[in-house]
matplotlib code that plots the C-alpha trace (Angstrom):
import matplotlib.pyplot as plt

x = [9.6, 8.0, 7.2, 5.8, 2.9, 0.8, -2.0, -3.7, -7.3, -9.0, -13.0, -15.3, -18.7, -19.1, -20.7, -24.3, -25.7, -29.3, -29.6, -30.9, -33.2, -30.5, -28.7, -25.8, -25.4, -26.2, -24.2, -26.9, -24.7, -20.6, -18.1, -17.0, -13.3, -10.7, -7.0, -5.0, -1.8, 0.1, 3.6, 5.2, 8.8, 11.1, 12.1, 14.8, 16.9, 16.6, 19.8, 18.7, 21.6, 21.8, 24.8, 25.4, 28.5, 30.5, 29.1, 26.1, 23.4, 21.6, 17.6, 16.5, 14.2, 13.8, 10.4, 9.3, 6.4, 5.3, 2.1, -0.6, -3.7, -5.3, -9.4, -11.9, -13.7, -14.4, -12.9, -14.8, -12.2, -8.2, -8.3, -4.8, -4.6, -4.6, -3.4, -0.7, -2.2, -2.6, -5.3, -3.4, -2.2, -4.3, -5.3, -2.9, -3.0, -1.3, 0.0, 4.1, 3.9, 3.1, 0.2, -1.4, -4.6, -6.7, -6.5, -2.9, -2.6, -4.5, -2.7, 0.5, -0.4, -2.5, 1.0, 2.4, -0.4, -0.2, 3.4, 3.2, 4.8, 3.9, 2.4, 3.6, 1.6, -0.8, -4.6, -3.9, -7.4, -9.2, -6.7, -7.4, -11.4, -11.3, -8.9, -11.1, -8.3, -8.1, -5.5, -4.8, -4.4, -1.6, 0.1, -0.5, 1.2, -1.0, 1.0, -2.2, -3.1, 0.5, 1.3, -2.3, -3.3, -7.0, -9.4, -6.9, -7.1, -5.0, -2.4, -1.8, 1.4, 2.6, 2.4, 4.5, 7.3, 8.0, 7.8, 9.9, 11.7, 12.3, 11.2, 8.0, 6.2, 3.2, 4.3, 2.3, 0.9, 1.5, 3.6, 2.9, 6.4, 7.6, 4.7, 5.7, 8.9, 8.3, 5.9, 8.5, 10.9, 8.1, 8.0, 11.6, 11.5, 8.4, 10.7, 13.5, 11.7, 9.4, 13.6, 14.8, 11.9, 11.0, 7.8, 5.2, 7.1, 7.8, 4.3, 2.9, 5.5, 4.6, 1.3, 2.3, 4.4, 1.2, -1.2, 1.1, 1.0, -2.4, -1.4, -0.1, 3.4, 4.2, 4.3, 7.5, 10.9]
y = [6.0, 6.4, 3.0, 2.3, 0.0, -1.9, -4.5, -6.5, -7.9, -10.3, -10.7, -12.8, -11.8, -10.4, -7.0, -7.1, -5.0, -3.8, -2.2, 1.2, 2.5, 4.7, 1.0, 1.7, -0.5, 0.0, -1.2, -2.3, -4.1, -3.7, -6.8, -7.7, -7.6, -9.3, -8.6, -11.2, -9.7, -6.9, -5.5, -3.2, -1.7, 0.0, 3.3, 4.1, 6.1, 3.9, 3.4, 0.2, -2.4, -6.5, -8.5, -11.0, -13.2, -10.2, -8.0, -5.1, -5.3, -2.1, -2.6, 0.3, -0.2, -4.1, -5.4, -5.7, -6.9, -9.0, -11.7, -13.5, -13.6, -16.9, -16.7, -19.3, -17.9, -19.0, -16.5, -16.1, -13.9, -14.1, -10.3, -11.6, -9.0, -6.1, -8.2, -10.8, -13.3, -16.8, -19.7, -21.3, -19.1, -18.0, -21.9, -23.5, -26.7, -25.6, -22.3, -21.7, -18.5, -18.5, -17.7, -15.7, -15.2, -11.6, -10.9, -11.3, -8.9, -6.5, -6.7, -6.2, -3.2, -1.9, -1.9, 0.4, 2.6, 3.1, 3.2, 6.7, 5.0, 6.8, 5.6, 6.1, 4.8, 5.2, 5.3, 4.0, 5.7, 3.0, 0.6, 0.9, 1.4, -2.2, -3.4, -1.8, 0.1, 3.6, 5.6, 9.1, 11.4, 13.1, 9.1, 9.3, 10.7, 9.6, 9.6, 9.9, 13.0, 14.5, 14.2, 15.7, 19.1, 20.6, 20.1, 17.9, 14.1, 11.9, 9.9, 6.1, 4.8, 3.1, 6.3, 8.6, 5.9, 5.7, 9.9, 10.2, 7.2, 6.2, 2.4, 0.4, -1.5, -3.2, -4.3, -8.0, -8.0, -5.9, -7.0, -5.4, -5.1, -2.9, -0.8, -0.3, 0.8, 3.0, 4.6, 5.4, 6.6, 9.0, 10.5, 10.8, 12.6, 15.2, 15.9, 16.7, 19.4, 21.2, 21.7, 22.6, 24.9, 23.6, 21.4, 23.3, 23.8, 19.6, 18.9, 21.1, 19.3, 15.6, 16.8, 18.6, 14.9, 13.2, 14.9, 14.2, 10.5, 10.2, 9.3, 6.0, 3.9, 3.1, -0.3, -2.3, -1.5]
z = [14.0, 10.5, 8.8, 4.9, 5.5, 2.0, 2.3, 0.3, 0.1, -1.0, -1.7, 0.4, -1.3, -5.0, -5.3, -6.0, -9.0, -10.1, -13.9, -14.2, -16.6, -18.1, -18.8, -16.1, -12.8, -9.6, -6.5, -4.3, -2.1, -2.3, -2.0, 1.5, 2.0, 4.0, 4.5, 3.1, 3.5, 5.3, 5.4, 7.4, 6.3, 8.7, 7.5, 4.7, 7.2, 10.0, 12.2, 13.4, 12.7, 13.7, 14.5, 11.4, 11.8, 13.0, 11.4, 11.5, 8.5, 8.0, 8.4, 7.1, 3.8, 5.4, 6.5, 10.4, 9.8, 6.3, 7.1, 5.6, 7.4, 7.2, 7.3, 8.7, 5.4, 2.5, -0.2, -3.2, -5.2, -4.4, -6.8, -7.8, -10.5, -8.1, -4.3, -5.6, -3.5, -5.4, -4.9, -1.9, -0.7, 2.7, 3.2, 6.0, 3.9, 1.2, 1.4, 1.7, 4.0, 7.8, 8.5, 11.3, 11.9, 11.9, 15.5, 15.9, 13.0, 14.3, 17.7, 16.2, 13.9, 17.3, 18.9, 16.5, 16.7, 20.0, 19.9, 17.9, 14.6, 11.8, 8.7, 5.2, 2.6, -1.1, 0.0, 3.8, 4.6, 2.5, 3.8, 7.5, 7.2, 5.9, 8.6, 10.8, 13.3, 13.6, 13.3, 14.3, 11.4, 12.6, 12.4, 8.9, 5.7, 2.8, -0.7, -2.5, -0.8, -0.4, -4.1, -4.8, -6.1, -5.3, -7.8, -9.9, -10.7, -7.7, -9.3, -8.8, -7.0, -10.0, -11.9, -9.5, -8.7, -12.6, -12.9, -10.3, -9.4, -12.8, -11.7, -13.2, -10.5, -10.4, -13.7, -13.8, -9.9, -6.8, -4.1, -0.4, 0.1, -3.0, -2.7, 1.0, -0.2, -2.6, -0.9, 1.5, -1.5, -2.7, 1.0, 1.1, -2.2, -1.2, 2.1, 0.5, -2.1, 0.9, 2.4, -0.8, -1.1, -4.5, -4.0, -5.3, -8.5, -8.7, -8.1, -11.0, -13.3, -12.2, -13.2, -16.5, -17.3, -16.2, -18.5, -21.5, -21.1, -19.7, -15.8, -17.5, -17.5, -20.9, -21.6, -22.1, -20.7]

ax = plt.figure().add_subplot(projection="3d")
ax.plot(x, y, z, "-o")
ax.set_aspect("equal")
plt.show()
């Protein structure tokens, strides 16, 4: 079964810096991360269905999996900007999600591993080092490197889902379970151009549309 899978992180420890002669900085030491947040999305062509009053709702594009990790941690930096998490959030006093801690996490994204699922997702690589769980390559189909040309810039999620999507994400902070999706979209999309025999040719003109606006979304609507 192929899944779209996003996490966010949050920072335990600030990076430590040392100034060069030539003025520039250093990382002596980097920030230590910790998951704060991972979700899982069944597939958009799933034909798994559930019973609702009579009914069958479709599950495809829906999340199997969407949890906060709670850490015994203190956490110096919630990086809200870039993880959507807010002060509050990962503390059981006061946070409105359920909580779970690391291990359990880890268990359940273990299970899928070893269950063959396969992974869809932008910079997973990164993503699993700092989970710490390895994953088989072949269970893994990297956006960042699919939509990648050699020797050429790699392009931000947010970039490709408004290039060829047509839809601005990310606009004020990310959420796991939109970039899950359209991570998932931008699969889809690379499939059906490799059938069509045509993907090549679309990646050299996401690139040509990309140099023209600098690899950036416009701002505004």
């Amino acid at each position: 079964m192929i899944v779209g899978i996003d996490s966010e992180f949050v920072a335990l420890t600030a990076e430590e810096t040392e100034l060069r002669i030539d003025g520039t900085n250093l990382v002596t030491r980097p920030s230590r991360m910790s998951l704060g947040r991972v979700s899982v999305v069944r597939s958009l062509d799933s034909k798994a269905t559930v019973g609702v009053k009579g009914a069958e709702q479709c599950l495809a594009g829906t999340p199997m999996i969407d949890d906060y990790i709670k850490t015994p941690e203190q956490i110096m930096d919630y990086l809200t900007r870039f993880s959507g998490l807010l002060p509050g959030d990962l503390d059981p006093a006061t946070s409105p999600h359920h909580l779970i801690p690391l291990k359990r996490a880890y268990v359940k994204l273990r299970y899928l591993v070893d269950k063959g699922y396969i992974f869809v997702g932008h910079g997973l690589n990164n993503d699993f080092r700092i989970i710490n769980i390895w994953v088989p390559p072949e269970q893994i189909m990297d956006t960042v490197n699919i939509y990648h040309l050699p020797n050429r810039r790699k392009m931000s999620l947010r970039f490709l889902a408004y290039i060829i999507l047509s839809q601005k994400i990310q606009s004020e902070v990310h959420d796991s379970i939109e970039d899950a999706r359209t991570a998932l979209l931008l699969y889809q999309h690379y499939l059906n151009c490799k059938a069509q025999g045509r993907w090549e040719e679309e990646l050299e003109r996401i690139y040509e549309a990309g140099q023209k606006c600098g690899f950036q979304v416009p701002e505004g609507r």
